[in-house]
N, C-alpha and C positions, 0 to 999 in steps of 0.2 A: 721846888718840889712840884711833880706834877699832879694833875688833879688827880690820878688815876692815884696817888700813893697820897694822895689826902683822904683818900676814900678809902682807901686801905688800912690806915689809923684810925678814922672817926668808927667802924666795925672791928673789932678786934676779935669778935667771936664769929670768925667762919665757920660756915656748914660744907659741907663736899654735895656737889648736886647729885639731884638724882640722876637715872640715864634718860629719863626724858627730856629735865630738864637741858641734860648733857648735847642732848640732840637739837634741842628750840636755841643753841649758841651761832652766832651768825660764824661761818666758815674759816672766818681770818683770825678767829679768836685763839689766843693762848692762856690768857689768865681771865682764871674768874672764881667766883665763889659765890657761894648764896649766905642770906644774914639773914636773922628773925627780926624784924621792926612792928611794933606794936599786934603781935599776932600772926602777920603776915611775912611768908618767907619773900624775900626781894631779891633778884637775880642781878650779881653784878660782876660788869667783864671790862676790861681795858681792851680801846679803842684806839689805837694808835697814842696818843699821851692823853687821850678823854677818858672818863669813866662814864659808862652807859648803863643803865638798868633795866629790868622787866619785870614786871609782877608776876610773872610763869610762862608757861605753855600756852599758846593759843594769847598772848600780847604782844604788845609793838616793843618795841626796843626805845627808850629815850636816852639823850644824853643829859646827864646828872643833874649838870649845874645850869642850863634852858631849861629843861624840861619837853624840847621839842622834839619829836617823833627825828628816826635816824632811817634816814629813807633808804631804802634797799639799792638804790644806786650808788649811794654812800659808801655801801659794803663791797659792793662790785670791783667800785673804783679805788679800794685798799687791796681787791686781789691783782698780783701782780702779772703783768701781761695776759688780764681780762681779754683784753682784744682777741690773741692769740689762743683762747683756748676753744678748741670746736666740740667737744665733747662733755663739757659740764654739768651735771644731771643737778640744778639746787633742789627741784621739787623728790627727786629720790633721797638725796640726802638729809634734808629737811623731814622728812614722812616715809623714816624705812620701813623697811616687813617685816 
C-alpha cells in the first residue's frame, strides 16, 4: 500500500478545496483533498506514491511522513520534459487574475 492510499484511509472524511486552495496545488497534482484536523483544514495531495501536505495558501508543501519541506525543484523535475518546455508561466499559474 502506498503511503499516499494510507493517507487516504487514516482521513476518510474529505472536504473538496476551495479554488484558492485549488490554485496553491503544485502543477503535477491530480489527486487531492483537504481534511479538518483538530480545527485546521490540512491540504492533502499525492506526489508521485508520497503524500504531501499544506496548512493552506501562502505554505510550503511537506511530505507526510519527513515532514521535510518539498522543494520546488521536486516539483519541476516530476514535470515531464521540464527541460523542453520554453514557455511555462508557474508565477501566472500559481497567482492568477
Amino acid at each position: 500500500m502506498s503511503r499516499w492510499e494510507i493517507v487516504r484511509q487514516t482521513y476518510p472524511t474529505k472536504l473538496k478545496l476551495t479554488e484558492p486552495e485549488t490554485h496553491h496545488l503544485p502543477y503535477t497534482i491530480t489527486e487531492s483533498f483537504a481534511a479538518n484536523i483538530q480545527g485546521s483544514q490540512i491540504l492533502f495531495a499525492k506526489f508521485g506514491s508520497e503524500a504531501i501536505y499544506s496548512r493552506g495558501v501562502g505554505h510550503t508543501w511537506k511530505y507526510k511522513d519527513s515532514r521535510e519541506t518539498v522543494e520546488e525543484s521536486h516539483f519541476k523535475a516530476s514535470f515531464v520534459d521540464y527541460e523542453l518546455v520554453d514557455n511555462l508561466d508557474v508565477e501566472r499559474y500559481e497567482n492568477p487574475k
